[in-house]
VOBA-1610 file (N, C-alpha, C; in pm, whole numbers, padded with zeros to 5 digits, always signed):
BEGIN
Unk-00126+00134-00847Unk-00171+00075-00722Unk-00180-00076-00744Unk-00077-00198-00645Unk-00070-00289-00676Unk-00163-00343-00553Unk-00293-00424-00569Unk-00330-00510-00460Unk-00249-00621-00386Unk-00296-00639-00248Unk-00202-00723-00213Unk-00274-00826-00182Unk-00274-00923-00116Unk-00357-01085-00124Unk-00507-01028-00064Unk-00508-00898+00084Unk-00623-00893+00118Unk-00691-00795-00008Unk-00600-00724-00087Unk-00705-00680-00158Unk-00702-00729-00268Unk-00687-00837-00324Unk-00771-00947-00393Unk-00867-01018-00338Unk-00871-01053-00233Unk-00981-01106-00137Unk-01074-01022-00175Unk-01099-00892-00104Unk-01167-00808-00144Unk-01248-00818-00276Unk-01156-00766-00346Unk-01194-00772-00479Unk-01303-00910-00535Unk-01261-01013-00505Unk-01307-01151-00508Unk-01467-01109-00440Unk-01454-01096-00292Unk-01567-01080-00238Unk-01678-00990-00319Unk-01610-00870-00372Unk-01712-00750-00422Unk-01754-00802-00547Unk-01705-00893-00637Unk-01733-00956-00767Unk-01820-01080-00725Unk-01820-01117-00657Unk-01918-01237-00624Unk-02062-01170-00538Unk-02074-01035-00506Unk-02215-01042-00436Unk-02322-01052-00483Unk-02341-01061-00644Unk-02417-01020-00788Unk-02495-01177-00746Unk-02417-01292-00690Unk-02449-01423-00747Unk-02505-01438-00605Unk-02491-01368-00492Unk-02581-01360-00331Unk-02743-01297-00387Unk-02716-01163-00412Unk-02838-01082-00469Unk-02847-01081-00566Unk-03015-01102-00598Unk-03038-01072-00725Unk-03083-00892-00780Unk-03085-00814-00662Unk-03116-00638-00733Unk-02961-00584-00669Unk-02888-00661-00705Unk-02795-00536-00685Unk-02691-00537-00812Unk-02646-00424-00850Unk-02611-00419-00975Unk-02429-00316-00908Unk-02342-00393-00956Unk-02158-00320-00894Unk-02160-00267-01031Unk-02109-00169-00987Unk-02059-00057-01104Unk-01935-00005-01075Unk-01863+00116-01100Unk-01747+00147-01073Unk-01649+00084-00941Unk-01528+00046-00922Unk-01465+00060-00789Unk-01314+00106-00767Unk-01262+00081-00670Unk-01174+00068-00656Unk-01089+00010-00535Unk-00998-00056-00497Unk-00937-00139-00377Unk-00819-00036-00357Unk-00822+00022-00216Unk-00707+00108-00222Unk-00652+00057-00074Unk-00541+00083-00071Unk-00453-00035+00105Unk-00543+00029+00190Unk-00587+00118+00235Unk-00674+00129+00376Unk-00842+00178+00365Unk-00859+00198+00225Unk-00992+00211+00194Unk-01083+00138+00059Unk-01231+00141+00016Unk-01290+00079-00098Unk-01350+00180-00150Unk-01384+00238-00265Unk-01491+00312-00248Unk-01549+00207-00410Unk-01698+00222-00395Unk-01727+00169-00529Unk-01910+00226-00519Unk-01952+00221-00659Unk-02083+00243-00657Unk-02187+00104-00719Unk-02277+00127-00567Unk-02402+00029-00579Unk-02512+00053-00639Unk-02535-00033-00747Unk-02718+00017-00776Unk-02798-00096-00715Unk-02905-00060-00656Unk-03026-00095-00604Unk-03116-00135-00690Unk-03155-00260-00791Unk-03248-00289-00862Unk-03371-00376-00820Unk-03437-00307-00751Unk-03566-00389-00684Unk-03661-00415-00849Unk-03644-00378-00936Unk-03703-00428-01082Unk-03625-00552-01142Unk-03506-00600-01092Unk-03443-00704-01153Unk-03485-00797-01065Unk-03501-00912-01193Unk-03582-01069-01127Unk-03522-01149-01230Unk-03416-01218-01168Unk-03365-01254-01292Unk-03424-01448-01226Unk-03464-01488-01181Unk-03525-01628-01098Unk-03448-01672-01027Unk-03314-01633-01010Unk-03192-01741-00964Unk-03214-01745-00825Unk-03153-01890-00761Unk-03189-01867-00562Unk-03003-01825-00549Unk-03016-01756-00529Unk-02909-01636-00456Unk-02830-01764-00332Unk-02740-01822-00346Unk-02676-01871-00262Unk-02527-01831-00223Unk-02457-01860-00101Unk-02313-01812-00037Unk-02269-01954-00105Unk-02119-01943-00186Unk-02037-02042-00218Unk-01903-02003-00130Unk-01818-02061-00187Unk-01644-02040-00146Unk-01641-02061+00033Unk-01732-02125+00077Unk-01692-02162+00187Unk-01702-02073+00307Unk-01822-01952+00263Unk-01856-01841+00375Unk-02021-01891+00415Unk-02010-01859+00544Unk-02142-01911+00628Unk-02221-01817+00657Unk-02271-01677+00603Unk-02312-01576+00633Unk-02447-01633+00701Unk-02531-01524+00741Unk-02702-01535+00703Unk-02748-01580+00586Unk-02853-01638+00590Unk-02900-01692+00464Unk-02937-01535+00425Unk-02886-01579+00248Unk-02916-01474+00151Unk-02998-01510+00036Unk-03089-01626+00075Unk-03191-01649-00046Unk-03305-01595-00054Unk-03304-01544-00205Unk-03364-01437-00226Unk-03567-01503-00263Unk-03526-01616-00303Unk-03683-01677-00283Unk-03795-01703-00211Unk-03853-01657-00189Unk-03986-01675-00113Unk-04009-01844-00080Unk-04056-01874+00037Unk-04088-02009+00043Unk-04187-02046+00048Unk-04322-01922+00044Unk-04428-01930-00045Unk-04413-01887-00186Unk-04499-01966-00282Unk-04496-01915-00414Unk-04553-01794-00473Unk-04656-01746-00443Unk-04733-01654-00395Unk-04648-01470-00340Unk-04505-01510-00245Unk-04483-01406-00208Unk-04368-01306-00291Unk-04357-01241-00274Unk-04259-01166-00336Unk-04099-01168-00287Unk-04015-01201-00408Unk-03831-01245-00323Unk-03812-01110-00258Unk-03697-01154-00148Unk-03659-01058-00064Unk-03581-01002-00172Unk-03616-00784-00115Unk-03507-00769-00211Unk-03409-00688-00057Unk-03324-00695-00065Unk-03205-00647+00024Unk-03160-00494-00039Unk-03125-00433+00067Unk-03070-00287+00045Unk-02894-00270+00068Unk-02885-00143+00077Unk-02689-00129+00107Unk-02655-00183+00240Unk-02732-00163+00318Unk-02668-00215+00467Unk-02652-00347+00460Unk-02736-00422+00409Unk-02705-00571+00365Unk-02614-00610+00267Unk-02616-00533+00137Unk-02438-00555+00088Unk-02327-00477+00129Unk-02317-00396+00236Unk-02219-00334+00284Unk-02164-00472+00406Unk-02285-00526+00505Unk-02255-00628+00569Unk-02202-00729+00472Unk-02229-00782+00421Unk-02184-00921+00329Unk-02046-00880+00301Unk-02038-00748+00230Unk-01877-00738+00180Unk-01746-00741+00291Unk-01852-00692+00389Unk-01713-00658+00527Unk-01725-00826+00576Unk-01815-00918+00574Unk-01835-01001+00691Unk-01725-01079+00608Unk-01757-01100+00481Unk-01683-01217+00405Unk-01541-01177+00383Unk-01514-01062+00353Unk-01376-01026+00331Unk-01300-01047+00415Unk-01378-00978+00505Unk-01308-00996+00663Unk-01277-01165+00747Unk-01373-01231+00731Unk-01362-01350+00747Unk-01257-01420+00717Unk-01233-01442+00517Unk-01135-01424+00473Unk-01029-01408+00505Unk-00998-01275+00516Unk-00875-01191+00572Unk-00794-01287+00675Unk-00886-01273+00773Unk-00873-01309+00880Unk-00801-01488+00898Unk-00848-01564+00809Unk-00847-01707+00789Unk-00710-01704+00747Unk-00657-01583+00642Unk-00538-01595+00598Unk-00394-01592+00667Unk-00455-01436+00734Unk-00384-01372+00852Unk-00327-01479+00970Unk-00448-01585+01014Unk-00429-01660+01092Unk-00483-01552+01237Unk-00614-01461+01224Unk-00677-01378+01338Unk-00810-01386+01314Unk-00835-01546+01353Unk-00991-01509+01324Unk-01024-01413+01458Unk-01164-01379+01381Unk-01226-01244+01531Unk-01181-01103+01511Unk-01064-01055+01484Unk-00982-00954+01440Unk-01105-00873+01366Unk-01099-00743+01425Unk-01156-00647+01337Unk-01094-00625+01204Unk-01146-00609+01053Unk-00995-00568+00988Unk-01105-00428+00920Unk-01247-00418+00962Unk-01300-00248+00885Unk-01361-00200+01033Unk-01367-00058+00980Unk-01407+00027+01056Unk-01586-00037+01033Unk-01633+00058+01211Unk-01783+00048+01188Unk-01864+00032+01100Unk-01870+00204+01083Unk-02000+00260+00948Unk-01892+00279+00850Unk-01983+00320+00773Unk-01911+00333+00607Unk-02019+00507+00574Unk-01940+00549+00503Unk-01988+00638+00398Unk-02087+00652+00256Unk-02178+00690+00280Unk-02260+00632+00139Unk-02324+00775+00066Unk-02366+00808-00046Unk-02404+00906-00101Unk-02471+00852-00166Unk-02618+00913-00248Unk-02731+00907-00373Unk-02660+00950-00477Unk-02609+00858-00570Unk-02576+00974-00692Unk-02749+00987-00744Unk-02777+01102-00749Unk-02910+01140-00837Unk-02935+01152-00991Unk-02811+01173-01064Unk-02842+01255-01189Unk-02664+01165-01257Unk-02691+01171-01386Unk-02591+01115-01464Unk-02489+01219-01443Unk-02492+01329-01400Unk-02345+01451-01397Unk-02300+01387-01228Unk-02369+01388-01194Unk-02321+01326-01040Unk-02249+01175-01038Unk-02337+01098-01141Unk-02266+00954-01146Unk-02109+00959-01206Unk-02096+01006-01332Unk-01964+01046-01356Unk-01873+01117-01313Unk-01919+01183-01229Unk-01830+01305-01121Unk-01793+01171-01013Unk-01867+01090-00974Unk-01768+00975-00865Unk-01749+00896-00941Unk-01759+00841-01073Unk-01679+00748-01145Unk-01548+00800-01152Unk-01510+00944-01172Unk-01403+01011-01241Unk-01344+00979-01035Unk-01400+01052-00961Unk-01333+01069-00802Unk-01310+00914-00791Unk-01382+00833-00791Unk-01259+00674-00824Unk-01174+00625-00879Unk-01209+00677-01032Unk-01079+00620-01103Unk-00923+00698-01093Unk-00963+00828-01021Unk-00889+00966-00964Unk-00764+00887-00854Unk-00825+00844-00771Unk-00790+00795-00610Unk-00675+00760-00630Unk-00653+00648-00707Unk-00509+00581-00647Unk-00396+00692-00724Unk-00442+00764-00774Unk-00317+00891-00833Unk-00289+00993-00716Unk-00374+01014-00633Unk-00392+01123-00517Unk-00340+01054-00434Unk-00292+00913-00367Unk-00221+00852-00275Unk-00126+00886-00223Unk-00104+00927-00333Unk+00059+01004-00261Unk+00055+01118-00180Unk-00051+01197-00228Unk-00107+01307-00142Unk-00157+01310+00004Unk-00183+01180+00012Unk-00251+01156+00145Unk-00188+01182+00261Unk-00180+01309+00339Unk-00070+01320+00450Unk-00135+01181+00586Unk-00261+01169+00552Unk-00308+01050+00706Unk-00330+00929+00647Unk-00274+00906+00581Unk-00300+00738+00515Unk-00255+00654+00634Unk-00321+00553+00635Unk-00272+00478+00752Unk-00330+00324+00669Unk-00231+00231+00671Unk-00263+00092+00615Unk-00337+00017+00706Unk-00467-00041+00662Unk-00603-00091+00750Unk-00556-00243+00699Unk-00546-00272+00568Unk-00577-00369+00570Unk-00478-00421+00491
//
């Protein structure tokens, strides 16, 4: 499976959200032409001090994670907030390249599961690193992006 410029974009986007948030921890993924799948950890225990800023020229919502009292506790953000960031910026992106800003380029909602237990985490590490071999299989593939 060869990426193509949007899914290096992608890719780019999903490797940079670590330096937006400070509890979120990317683990497995993969960039496939009309879908992503990858697993998020949620670390509301990681405090690493850094102020969480947007570089490369994306204007999201502010994503600083510092309190502007000293006193309060940093925001910590959940999946709907890095599921937004990854679509807004990629897409943005995309779009800048394409020459369509506004252009939808993802679907709505997204799909999400708990892995609970280490047999579950490796059972979707293995169903990711699986994917781009099953492509060919795909009788409804349809190229999104």
């Amino acid at each position: 499976m060869q990426k193509n410029e949007y899914g290096e974009i992608l890719e780019s986007v999903w490797n940079g959200l670590p330096s937006h948030y400070t509890n979120i921890v990317l683990h497995e993924h993969i960039v496939m032409p009309d879908h992503f799948h990858a697993i998020i950890q949620i670390d509301n225990g990681r405090d690493d001090g850094g102020n969480a800023s947007v570089g490369d020229g994306l204007k999201p919502s502010p994503t600083d994670t510092q309190p502007p009292d000293p006193g309060m506790q940093p925001t910590k953000h959940g999946l709907t907030e890095f599921v937004r960031a990854l679509k807004t910026f990629s897409a943005r992106k995309i779009n800048e390249l394409r020459h369509t800003q506004g252009t939808p380029v993802w679907q709505r909602n997204y799909y999400e599961h708990i892995i609970r237990n280490d047999d579950e985490y490796y059972r979707t590490v293995n169903y990711i690193k699986e994917n781009p071999a099953k492509w060919n299989d795909d009788d409804g593939k349809s190229v999104v992006m």
